[in-house]
C-alpha positions in Angstrom: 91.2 22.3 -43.5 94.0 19.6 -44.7 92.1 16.7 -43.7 95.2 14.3 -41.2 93.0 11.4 -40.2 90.2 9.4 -41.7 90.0 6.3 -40.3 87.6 3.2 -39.2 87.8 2.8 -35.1 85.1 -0.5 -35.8 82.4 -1.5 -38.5 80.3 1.5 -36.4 82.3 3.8 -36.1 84.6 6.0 -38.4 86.5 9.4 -37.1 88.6 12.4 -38.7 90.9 14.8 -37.7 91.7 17.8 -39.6 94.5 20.3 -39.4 92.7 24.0 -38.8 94.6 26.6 -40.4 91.4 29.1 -41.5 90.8 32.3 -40.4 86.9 32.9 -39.5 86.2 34.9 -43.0 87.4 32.2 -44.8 85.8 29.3 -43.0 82.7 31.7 -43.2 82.8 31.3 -47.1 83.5 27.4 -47.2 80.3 27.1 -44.7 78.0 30.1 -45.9 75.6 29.7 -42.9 72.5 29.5 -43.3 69.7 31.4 -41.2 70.1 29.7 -38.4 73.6 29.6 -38.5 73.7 33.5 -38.6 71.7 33.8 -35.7 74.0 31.4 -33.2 77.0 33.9 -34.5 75.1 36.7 -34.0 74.8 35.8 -30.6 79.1 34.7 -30.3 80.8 37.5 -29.0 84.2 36.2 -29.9 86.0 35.7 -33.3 88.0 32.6 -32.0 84.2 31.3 -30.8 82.9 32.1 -34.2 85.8 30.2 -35.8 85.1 26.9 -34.1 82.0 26.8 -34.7 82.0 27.4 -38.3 85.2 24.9 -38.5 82.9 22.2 -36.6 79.9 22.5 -39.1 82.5 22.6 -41.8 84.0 19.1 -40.2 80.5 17.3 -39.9 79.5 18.4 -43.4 82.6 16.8 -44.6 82.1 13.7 -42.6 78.6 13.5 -43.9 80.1 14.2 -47.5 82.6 11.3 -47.3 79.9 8.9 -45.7 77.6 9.1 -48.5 75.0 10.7 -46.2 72.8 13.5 -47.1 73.8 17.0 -44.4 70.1 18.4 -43.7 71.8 20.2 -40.5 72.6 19.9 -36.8 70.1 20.3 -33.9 71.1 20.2 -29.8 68.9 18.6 -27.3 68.2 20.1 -24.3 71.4 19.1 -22.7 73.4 20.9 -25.6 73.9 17.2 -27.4 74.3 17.7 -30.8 72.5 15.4 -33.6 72.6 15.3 -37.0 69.1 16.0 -38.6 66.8 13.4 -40.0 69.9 10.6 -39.7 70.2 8.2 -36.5 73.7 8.5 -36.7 75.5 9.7 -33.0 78.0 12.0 -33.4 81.0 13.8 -31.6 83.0 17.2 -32.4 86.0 18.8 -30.6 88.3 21.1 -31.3 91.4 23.1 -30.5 93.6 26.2 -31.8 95.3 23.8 -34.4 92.7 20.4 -35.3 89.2 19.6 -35.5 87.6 16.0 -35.1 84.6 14.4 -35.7 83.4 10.6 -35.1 80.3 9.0 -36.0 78.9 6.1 -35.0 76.0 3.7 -36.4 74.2 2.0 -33.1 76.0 3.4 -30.4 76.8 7.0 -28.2 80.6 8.4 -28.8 82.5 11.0 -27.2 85.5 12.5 -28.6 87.9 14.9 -27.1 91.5 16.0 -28.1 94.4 17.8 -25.6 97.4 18.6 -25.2 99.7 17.8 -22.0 100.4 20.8 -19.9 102.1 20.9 -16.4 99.2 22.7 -15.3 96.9 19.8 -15.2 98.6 18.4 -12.1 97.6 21.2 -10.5 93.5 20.0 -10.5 94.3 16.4 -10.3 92.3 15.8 -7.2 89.4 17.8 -8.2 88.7 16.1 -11.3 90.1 12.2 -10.5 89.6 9.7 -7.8 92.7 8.9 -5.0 92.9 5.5 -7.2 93.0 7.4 -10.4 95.1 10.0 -9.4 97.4 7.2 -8.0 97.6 5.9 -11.1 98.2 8.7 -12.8 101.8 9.1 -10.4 102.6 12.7 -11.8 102.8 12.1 -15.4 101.3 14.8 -17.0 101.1 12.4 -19.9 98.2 10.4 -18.5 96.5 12.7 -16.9 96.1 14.4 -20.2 94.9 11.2 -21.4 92.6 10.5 -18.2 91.5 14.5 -18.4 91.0 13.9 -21.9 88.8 10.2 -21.3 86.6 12.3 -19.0 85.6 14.6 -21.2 84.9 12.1 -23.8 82.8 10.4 -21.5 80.8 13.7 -20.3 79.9 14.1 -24.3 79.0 10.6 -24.4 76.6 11.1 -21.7 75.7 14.0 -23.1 73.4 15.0 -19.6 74.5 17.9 -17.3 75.0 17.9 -14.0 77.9 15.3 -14.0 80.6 16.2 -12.0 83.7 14.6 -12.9 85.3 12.8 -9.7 82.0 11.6 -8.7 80.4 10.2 -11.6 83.0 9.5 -14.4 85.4 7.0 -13.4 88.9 5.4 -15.1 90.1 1.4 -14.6 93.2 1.3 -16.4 93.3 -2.7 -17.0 96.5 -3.8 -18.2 97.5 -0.8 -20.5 93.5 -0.6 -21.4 91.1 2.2 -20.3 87.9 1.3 -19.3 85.6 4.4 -18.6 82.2 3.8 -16.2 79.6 6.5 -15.9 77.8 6.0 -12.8 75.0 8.5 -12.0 71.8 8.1 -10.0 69.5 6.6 -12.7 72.5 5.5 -15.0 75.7 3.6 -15.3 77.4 1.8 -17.9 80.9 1.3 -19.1 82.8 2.1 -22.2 85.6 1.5 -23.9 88.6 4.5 -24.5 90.5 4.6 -27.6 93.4 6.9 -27.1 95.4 8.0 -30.9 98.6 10.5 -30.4 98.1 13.3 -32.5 101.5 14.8 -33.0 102.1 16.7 -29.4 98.3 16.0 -29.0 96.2 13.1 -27.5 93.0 12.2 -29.0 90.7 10.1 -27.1 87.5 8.3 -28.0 84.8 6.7 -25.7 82.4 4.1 -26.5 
């Protein structure tokens, strides 16, 4: 994993981005899970499932390594949120075929998500976005990647189910900045988006 990013989004909150060229054998040696570990891979059914997950535990024990903080492991909540043990940290993980990233953040929920643009998101514009968001959006598949992308970093933010995209995560693109709002029954709030290009990529950050 040739580590691309590590850098400082605020005095919170510090994210990297590594390039993931492993196979699963090999990330299986730089990880050797533990027996917890072996019993979520037991239970993965798929080698390219395997491999992220190994790369991701891989990712946050080299955050943790570079932050000076002790790794005593990961748990979920019962949403699926995942924390680091023993350490008030928040953290974030997302992957794809080629990168990994990771952000942490000292006093605050962050949500992290990277994608790449491909025609084939226009064709679920209006079931994910609102008519002002997709109007915004005006057919570049370019920002709806990035909106997609803000979205999803907003749901892991949350970190609750039951959120369904169009009505409870919405975009306010005010004057070339993003402001996400997550407006559910018992909960809203707004956050700020942070969107880095990643080579053909788009990495987005709430917060």
């Amino acid at each position: 994993m040739a580590l691309l990013f590590n850098k400082i989004l605020s005095p919170e909150i510090h994210y990297m981005v590594w390039h993931l060229t492993e196979t699963t054998e090999e990330l299986w040696q730089m990880v050797n899970p533990d027996e917890a570990d072996l019993s979520i891979l037991e239970a993965i059914n798929h080698d390219a499932k395997k491999r992220e997950y190994l790369a991701g535990k891989n990712a946050i024990m080299k955050m943790c390594e570079s932050q000076g903080l002790p790794f005593l492991g990961i748990y979920k909540d019962e949403h699926g949120k995942p924390f680091l043990k023993d350490n008030p940290f928040e953290i974030s993980l997302t992957h794809t075929l080629e990168y990994i990233g990771v952000v942490f953040s000292k006093k605050c929920p962050v949500g992290i998500d990277i994608e790449k643009p491909r025609p084939q998101i226009m064709r679920i514009l209006k079931r994910l976005f609102s008519e002002a968001e997709v109007e915004e959006v005006n057919e570049n598949v370019d920002k709806a990647t990035i909106y997609w992308s803000a979205k999803e970093a907003l749901y892991k933010l949350y970190g609750k189910r039951k959120v369904d995209f169009k009505e409870n995560l919405f975009l306010e693109n005010i004057e070339g900045y993003i402001l996400g709002k997550i407006k559910m029954p018992d909960h809203e709030a707004e956050h700020h988006i942070f969107v880095e290009k990643l080579f053909d990529y788009f990495l987005v950050i709430a917060y």
